[in-house]
C-alpha positions as CSV (number, residue, x, y, z in Angstrom):
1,X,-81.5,95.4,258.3
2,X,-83.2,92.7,256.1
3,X,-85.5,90.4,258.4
4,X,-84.3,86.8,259.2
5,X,-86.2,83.9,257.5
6,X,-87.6,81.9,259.8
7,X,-87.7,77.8,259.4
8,X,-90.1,75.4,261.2
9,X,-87.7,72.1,262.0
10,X,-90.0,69.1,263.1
11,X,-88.6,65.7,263.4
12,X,-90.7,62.1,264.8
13,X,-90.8,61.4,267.9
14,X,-90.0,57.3,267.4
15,X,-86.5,56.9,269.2
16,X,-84.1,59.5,269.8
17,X,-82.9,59.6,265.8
18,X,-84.9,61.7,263.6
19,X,-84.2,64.4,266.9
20,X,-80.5,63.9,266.7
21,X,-80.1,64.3,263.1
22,X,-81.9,67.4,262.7
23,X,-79.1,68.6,265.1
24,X,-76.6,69.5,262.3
25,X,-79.3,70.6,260.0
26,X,-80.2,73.4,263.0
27,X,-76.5,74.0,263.7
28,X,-76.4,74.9,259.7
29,X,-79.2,76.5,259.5
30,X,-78.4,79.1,262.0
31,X,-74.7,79.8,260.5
32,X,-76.4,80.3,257.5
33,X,-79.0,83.6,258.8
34,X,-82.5,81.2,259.4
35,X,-84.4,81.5,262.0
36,X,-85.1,78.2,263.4
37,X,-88.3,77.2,265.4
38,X,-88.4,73.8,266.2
39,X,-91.3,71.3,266.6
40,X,-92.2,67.8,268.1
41,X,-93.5,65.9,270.7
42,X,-91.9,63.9,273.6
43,X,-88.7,62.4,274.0
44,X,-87.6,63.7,270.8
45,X,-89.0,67.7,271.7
46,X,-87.1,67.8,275.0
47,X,-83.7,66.9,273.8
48,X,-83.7,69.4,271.2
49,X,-85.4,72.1,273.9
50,X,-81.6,71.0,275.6
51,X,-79.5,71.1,272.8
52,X,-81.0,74.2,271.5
53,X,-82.6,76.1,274.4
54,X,-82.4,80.0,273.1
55,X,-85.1,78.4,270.4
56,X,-88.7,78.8,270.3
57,X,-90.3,75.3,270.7
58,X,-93.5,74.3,269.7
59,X,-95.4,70.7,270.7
60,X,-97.3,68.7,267.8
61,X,-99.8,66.0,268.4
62,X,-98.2,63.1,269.4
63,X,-98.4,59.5,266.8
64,X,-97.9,57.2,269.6
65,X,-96.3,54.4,268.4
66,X,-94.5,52.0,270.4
67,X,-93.6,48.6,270.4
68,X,-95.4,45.5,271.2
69,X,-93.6,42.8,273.5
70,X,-92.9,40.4,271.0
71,X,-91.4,41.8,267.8
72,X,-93.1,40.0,265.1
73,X,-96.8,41.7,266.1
74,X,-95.3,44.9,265.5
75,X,-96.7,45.2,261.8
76,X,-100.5,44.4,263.0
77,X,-100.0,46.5,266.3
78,X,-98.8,49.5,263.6
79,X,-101.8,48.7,261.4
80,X,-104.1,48.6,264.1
81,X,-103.1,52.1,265.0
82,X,-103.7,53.6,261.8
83,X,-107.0,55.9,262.8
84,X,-104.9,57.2,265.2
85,X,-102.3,57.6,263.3
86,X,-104.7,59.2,260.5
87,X,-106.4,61.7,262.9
88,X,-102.5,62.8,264.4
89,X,-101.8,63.4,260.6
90,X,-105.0,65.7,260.2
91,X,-104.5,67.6,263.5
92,X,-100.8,67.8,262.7
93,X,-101.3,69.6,259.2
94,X,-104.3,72.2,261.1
95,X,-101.7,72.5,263.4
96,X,-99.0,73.6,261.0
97,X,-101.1,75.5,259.0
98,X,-101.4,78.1,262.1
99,X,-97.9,78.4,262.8
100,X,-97.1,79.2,259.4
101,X,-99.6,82.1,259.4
102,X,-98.6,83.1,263.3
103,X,-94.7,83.1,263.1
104,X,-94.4,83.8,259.3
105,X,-92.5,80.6,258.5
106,X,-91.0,81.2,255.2
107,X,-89.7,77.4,254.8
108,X,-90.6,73.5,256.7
109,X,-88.1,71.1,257.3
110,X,-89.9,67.4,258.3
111,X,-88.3,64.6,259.2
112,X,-90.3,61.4,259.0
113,X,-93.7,64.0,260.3
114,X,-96.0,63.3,257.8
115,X,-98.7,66.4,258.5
116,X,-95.8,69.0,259.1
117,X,-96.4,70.4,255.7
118,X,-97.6,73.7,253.9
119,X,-98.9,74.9,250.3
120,X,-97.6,77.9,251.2
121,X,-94.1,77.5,251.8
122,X,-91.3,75.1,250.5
123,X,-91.7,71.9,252.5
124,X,-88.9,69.8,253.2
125,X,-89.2,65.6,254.0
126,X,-85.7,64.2,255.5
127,X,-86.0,60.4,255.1
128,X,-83.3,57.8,254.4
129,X,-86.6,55.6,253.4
130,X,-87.8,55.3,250.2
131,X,-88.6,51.3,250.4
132,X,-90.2,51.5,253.8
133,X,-89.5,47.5,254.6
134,X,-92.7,45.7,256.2
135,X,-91.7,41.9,255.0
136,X,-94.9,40.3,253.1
137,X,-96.4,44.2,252.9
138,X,-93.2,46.0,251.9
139,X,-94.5,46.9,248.5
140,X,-97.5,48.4,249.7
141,X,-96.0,50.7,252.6
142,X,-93.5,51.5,250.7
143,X,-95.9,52.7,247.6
144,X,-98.0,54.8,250.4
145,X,-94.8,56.4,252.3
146,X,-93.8,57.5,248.6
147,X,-97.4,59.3,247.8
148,X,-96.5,60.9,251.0
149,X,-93.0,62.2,249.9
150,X,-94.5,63.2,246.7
151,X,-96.5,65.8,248.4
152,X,-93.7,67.4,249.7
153,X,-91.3,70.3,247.8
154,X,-88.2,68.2,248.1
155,X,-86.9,64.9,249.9
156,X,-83.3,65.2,251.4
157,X,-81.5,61.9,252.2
158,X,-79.2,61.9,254.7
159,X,-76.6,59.5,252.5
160,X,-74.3,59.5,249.3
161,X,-75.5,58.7,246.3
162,X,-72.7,56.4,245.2
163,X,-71.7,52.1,246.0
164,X,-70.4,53.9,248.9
165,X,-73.4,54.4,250.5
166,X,-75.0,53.3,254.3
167,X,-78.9,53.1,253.9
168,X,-78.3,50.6,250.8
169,X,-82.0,49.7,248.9
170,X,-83.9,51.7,251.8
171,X,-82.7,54.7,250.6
172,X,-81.8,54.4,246.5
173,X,-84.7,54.0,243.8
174,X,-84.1,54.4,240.1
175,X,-86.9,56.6,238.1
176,X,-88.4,58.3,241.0
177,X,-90.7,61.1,240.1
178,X,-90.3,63.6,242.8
179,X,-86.8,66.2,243.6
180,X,-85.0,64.1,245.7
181,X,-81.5,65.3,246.9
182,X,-78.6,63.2,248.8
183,X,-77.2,65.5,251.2
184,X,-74.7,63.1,252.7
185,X,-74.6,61.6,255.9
186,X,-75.9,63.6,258.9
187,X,-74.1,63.7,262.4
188,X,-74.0,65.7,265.3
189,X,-70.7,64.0,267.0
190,X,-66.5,64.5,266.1
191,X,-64.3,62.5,265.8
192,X,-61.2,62.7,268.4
193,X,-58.3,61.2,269.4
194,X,-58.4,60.8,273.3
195,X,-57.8,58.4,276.0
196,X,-59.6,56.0,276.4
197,X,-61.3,55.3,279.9
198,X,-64.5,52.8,278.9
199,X,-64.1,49.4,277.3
200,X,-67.7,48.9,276.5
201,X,-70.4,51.4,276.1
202,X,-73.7,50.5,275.2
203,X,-76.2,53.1,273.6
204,X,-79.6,52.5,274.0
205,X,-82.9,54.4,272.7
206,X,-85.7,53.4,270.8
207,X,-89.6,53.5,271.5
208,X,-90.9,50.9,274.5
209,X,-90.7,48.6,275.6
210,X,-88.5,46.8,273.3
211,X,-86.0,49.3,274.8
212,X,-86.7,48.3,278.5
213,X,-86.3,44.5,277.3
214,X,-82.5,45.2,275.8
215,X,-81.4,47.4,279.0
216,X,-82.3,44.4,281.5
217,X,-80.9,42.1,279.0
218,X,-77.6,44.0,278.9
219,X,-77.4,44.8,282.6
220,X,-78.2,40.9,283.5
221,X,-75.2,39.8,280.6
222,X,-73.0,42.5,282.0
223,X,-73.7,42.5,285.9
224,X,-70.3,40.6,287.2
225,X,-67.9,41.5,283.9
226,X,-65.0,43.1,285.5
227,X,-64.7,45.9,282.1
228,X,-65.4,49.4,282.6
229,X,-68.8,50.1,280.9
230,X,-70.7,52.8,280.3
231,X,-74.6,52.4,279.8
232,X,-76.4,55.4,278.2
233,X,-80.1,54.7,278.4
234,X,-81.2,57.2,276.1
235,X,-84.0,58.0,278.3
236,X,-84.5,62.1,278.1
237,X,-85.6,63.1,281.1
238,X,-85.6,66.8,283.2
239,X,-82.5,65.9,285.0
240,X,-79.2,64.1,284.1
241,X,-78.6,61.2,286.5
242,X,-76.2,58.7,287.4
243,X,-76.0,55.7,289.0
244,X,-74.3,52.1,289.5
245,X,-74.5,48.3,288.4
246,X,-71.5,46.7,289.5
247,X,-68.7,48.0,287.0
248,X,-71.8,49.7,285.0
249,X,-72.1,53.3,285.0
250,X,-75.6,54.4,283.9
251,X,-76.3,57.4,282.9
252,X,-79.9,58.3,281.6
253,X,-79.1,60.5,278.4
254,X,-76.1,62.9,277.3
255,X,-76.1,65.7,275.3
256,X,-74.2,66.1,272.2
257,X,-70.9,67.3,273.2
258,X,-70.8,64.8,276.5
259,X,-71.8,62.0,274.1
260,X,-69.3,62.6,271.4
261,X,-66.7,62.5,274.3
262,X,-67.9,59.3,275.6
263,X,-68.3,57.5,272.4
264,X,-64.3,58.9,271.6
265,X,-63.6,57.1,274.8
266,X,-64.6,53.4,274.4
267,X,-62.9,50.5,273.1
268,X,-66.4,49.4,271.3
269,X,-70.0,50.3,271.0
270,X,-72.8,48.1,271.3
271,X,-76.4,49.7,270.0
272,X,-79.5,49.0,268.5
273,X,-78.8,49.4,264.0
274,X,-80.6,52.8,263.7
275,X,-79.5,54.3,261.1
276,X,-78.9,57.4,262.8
277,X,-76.8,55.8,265.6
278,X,-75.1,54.1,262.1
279,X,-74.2,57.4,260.7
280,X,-72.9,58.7,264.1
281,X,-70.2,55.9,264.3
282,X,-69.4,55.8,261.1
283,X,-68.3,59.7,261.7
284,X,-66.6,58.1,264.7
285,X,-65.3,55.2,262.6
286,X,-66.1,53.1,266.1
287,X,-65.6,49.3,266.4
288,X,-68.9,48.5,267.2
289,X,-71.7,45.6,267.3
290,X,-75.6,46.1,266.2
291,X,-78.6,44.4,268.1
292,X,-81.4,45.4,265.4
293,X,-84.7,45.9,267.6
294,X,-87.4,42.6,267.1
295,X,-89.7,43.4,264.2
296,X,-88.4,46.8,263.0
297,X,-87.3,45.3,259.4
298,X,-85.4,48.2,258.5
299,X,-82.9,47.5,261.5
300,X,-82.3,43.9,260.5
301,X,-81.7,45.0,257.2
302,X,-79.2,47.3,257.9
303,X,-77.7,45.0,260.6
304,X,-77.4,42.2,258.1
305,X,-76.5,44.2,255.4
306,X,-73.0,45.6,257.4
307,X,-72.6,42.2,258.6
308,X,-72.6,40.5,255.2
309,X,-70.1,43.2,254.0
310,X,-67.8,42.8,256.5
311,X,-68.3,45.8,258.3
312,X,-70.1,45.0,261.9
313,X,-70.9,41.9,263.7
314,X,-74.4,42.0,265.1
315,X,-77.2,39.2,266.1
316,X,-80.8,39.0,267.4
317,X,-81.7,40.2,270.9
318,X,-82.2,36.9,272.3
319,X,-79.6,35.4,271.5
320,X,-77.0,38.2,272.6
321,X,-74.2,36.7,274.7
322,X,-71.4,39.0,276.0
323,X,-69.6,36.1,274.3
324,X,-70.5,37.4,270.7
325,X,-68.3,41.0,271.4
326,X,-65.4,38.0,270.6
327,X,-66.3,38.6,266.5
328,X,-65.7,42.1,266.6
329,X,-62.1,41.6,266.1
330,X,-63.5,40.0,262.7
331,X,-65.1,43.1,260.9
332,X,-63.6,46.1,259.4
333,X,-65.6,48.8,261.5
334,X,-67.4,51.5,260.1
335,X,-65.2,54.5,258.1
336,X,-66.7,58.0,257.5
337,X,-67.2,59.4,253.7
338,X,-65.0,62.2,252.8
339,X,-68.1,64.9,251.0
340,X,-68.5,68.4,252.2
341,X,-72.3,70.0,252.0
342,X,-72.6,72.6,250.3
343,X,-75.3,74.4,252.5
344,X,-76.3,77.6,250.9
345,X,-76.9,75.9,247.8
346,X,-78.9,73.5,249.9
347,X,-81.0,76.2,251.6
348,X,-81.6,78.3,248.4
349,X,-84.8,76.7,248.1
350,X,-85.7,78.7,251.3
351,X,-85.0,82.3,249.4
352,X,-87.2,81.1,246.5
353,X,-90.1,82.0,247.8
């Protein structure tokens, strides 16, 4: 009986995102005869130890980032966390270097981990970044998150190629000079028709404490609206729990099939514009409204970017009102791309070696 292959899956740990995505690339690679071991750090390690927890799982030095107070220092608090950031990179790649030689990886699938990389076997970066967005310093992160693709065997990203697309300029560059492949959009969750029991539910996740900030915000907008909402913290913890505020159900996380359920469920999603959480309701085609996280660029850009289409009413964090759910009634919603993957094709790259 010919041996199994085995593939090293390592997505960030910045949100709940680069975790959640890597879901369907698992799912597939596992149909398709891989072994998958999967690697990471925090928040983003323990949900996929839950979604997947016949897998071997292996913890990486952690980057650290989080989010300063006030959105607008978030550039110079990033910058000043470069040694860190640096020295996680170099640990990271000694790291990975090991577990090649100790489980006989035979292929690497990063997303967004810089250091989860090998000479030795085809190396994978999933990023729907080429133009990493920074404002007056977008050239110049963008130019260095490039070098760092370039190192890589291949770049998959997670959109179409076409007009049709959803990561817009983050994710299309003319004349690049590295394999870059658009694998369509990535999501764990199915569509279905069912009743529906919440008329709001809000999806939170996101590093601290800008996440924090939006949950109070939220509860204190929310606290005496007589709608049934549903607030999903996105907080991965040991333990599902549940609790009450007012007509609020909290619940700290769900996992994929509970989530898919619940998002099938409501009337309307309000969430932070990751694009993740962007692919998984346009799979969902959810009526939905974005509150892009203060100083992440990328967010605002996506947010305005649906909103000047047409697509999904959205506004800043401090000036949310439960008042603005009103325009939602003016936007299209977001539709799902008919494209089937073809995997094995995909994965060949994995049986070249």
């Amino acid at each position: 009986m010919m041996q199994r292959k085995t593939i090293l899956v390592a997505p960030l740990n910045w949100g709940l995102g680069h975790a959640t995505r890597c879901i369907p690339i698992i799912n597939e690679l596992i149909i398709h005869g891989f072994k998958v071991i999967v690697a990471g750090d925090g928040a983003a390690l323990l949900l996929l130890q839950k979604e997947f927890p016949k897998l071997e799982h292996i913890e990486l030095p952690s980057y650290n980032i989080t989010y300063p107070r006030k959105g607008n220092k978030f550039r110079w608090n990033l910058l000043l966390k470069v040694p860190h950031i640096l020295k996680t990179i170099a640990a990271e790649k000694r790291r990975v270097s090991k577990i090649v030689e100790e489980y006989n990886i035979k292929g690497i699938i990063s997303d967004n981990r810089w250091g989860v990389i090998s000479k030795k076997v085809p190396s994978v970066f999933v990023t729907h970044q080429l133009h990493v967005l920074s404002g007056s310093t977008t050239s110049i992160t963008s130019k260095l998150h490039q070098n760092i693709i370039r190192k890589f065997t291949e770049c998959w990203i997670p959109d179409f190629k076409g007009p049709r697309n959803l990561s817009g300029k983050l994710g299309h560059i003319n004349d690049l000079d590295f394999p870059v492949k658009y694998i369509g959009t990535l999501s764990r969750l199915r569509q279905e028709e069912i009743t529906k029991n919440y008329d709001i539910l809000i999806l939170l996740s996101g590093p601290e404490p800008q996440r924090t900030m939006l949950e109070k915000r939220l509860l204190a907008e929310f606290k005496d609206d007589a709608r049934n909402i549903l607030l999903v913290r996105g907080v991965v913890e040991n333990e599902e729990t549940v609790s009450y505020f007012g007509n609020i159900k909290i619940i700290n996380y769900l996992k994929t099939d509970a989530l898919s359920q619940a998002i099938n469920e409501s009337e309307l999603v309000v969430a932070r514009s990751g694009y993740t959480t962007i692919m998984d309701l346009a799979a969902l085609e959810k009526k939905c409204f974005f509150i892009p996280t203060p100083g992440q660029y990328e967010q605002k850009y996506l947010a305005k970017r649906l909103k000047e289409k047409g697509i999904v009413a959205s506004c800043k964090q401090r000036s949310f009102t439960k008042k603005k759910l009103l325009s939602v009634t003016l936007y299209s919603g977001l539709s799902k791309e008919k494209h089937t993957q073809d995997y094995g094709k995909l994965f060949s790259l994995f049986h070249s070696k």
